[in-house]
C-alpha positions in Angstrom: -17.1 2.9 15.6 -19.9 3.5 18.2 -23.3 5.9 17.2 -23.3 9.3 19.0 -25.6 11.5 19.9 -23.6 14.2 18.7 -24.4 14.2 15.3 -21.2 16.1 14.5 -18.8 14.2 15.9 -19.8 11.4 13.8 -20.2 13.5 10.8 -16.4 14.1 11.5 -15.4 10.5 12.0 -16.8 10.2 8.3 -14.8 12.5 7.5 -11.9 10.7 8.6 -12.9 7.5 6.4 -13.8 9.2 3.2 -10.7 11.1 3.5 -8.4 7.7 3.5 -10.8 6.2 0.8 -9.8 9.1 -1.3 -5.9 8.9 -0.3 -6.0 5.1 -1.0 -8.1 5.6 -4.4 -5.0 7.8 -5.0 -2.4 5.6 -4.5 -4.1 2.6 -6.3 -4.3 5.0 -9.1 -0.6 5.8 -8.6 0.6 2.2 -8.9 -1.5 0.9 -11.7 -0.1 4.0 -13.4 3.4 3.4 -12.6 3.3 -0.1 -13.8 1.6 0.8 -17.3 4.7 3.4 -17.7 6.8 -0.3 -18.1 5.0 -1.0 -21.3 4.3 2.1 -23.1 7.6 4.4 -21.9 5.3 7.4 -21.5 7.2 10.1 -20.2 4.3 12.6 -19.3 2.5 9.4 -17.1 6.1 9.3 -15.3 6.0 12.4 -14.6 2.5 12.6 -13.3 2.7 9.5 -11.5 5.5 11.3 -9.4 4.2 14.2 -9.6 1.0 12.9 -7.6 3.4 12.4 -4.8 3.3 15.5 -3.3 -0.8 15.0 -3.5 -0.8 12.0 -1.9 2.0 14.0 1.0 -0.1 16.8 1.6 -3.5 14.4 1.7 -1.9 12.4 4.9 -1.1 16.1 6.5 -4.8 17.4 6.1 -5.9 13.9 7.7 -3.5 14.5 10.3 -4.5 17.6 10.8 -8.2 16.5 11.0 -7.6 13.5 13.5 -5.7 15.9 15.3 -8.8 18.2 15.5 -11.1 15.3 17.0 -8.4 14.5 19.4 -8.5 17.9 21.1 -12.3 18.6 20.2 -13.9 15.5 21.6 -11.7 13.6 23.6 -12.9 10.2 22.2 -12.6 7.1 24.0 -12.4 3.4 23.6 -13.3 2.3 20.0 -14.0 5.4 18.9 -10.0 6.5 20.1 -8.7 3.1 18.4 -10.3 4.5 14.9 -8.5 7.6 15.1 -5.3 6.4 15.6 -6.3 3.5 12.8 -6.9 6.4 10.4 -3.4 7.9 11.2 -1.2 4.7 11.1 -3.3 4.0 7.6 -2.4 6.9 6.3 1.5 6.4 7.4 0.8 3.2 5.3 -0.4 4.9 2.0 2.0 7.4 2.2 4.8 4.6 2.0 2.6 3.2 -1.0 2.8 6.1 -2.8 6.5 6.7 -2.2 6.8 2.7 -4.1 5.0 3.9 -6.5 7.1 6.5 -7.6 10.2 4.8 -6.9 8.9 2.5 -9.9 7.5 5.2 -11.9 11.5 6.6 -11.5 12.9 3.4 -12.1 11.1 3.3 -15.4 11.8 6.2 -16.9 15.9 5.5 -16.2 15.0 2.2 -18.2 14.2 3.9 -21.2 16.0 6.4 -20.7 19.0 4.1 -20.9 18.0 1.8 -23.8 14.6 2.2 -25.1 15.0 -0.8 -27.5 16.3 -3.0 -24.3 12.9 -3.3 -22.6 13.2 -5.9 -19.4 11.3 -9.3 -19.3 8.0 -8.3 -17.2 6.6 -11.4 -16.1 7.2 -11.4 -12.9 6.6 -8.0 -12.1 3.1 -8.0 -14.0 2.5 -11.2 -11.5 3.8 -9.4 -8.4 1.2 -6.2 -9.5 -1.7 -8.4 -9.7 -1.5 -9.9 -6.1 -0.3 -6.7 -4.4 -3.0 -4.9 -6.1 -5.9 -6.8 -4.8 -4.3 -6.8 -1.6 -4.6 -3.3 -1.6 -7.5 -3.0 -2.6 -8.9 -5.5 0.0 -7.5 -4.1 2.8 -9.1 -0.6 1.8 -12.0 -2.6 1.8 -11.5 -4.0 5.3 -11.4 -0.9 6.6 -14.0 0.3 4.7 -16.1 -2.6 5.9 -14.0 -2.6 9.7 -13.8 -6.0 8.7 -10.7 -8.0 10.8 -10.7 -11.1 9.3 -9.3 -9.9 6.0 -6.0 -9.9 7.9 -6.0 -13.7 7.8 -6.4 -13.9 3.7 -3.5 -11.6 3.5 -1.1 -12.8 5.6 -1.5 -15.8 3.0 -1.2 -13.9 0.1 1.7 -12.1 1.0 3.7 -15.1 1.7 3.4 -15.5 -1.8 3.8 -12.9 -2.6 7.2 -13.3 -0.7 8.0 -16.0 -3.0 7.0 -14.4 -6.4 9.9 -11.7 -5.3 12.4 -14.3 -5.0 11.5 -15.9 -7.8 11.7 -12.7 -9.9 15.5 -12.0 -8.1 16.8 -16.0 -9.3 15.6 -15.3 -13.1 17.0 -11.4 -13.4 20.0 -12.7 -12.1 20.2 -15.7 -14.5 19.7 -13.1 -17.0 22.6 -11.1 -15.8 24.5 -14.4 -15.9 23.7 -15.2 -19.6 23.9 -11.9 -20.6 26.0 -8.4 -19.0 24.4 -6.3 -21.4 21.2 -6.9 -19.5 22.7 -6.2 -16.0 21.4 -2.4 -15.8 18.0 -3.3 -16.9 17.4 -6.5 -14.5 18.8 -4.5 -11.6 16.3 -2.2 -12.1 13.2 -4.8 -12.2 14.9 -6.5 -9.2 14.0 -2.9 -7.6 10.8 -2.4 -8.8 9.5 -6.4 -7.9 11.2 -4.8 -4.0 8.8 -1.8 -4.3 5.7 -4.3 -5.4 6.7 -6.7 -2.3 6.9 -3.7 0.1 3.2 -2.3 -1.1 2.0 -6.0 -0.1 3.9 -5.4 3.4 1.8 -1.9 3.2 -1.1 -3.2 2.7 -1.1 -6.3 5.7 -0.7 -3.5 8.0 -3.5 -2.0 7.1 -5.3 -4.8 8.0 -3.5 -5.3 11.1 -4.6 -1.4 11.8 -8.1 -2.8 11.4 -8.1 -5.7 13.8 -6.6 -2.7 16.7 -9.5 -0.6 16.0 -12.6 -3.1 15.6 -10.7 -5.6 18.5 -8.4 -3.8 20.6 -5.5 -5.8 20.2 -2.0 -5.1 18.7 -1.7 -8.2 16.4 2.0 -6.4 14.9 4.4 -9.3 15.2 2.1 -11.8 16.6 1.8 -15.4 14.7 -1.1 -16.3 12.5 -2.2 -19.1 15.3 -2.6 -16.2 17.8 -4.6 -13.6 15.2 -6.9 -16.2 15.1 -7.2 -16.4 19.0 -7.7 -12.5 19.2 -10.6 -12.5 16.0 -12.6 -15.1 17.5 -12.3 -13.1 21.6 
């Protein structure tokens, strides 16, 4: 992002930053809380993880709203154009995030709310939290830092995080397998573990969001072999 000599139109460019800092605080918030709900069946933090939903909804139309504003107001161009439209697809992005989040906030309560005493084997999902967590979490902090290279260390995590997802689906079905009573339950973790591996999907393309505003370049579908090639241009 280039330094103007309009000291406004900056002013409102950091506007646009601390506004997605605060949506992604949000939805980090939102997933933490929507895992925790699988231990301690807390009804109230169910309800308020969904509940923050509709904040996180009306957050992305008030940054709309404001990139929309610079758009017409000042015309940008060139890098400062690309960080725009970064803040908008990011926004798409943790909007998404939030939406997983209270798919497993949902899928929760319908686990207790079936069999209390039943609780799932959470293993994998606490595993799958951890790495799509700090993924998150880094890639706010790429942006933060318009830092492109984080795309490179996520790209590798979420391949594992790829596997950790499959791993989770061969042992809930062995449990189905060994055990029909346990079919409802391990469906349902089979759909959280989906929402955990999409937030890690959510969260490269933030990164990739990055690399377009700081380099230009549309690195959406494009192998890790040529990221490298448009980082180091």
């Amino acid at each position: 992002m280039a330094i103007h000599s309009y000291s406004a139109f900056d002013q409102e460019l950091e506007k646009l930053r601390a506004q997605v800092i605060e949506m992604g605080g949000i939805v980090e918030e939102q997933i933490k809380d929507a895992i925790s709900t699988l231990k301690d069946a807390d009804s109230k933090k169910i309800n308020r993880v969904i509940a923050r939903d509709e904040e996180v909804n009306q957050l992305q139309m008030l940054i709309d709203e404001s990139c929309e504003l610079v758009l017409v107001k000042r015309t940008p161009v060139s890098s400062d154009l690309r960080f725009v439209l970064c803040v908008q697809k990011i926004t798409t992005d943790l909007e998404r995030i939030g939406d997983e989040a209270t798919k497993i906030a949902r899928a929760a309560k319908r686990i207790f709310e079936n069999d209390r005493m039943a609780k799932p084997t959470l293993a994998d999902i606490n595993s799958l939290y951890k790495l799509v967590s700090a993924m998150l979490h880094d890639a706010l902090d790429s942006f933060v830092r318009m830092d492109p290279e984080t795309l490179l260390a996520l790209i590798k995590r979420d391949e594992t995080v790829d596997e950790k997802y499959q791993l989770c689906m061969r042992h809930q079905l062995t449990f189905m397998l060994e055990d029909p009573r346990k079919i409802s339950s391990a469906l349902e973790v089979i759909y959280i573990a989906k929402a955990l591996e999409r937030i890690g999907d959510h969260s490269e393309n933030i990164t990739e969001h990055v690399v377009y505003s700081v380099k230009g370049a549309d690195v959406r579908h494009s192998s890790p072999k040529e990221i490298k090639k448009e980082l180091r241009s």
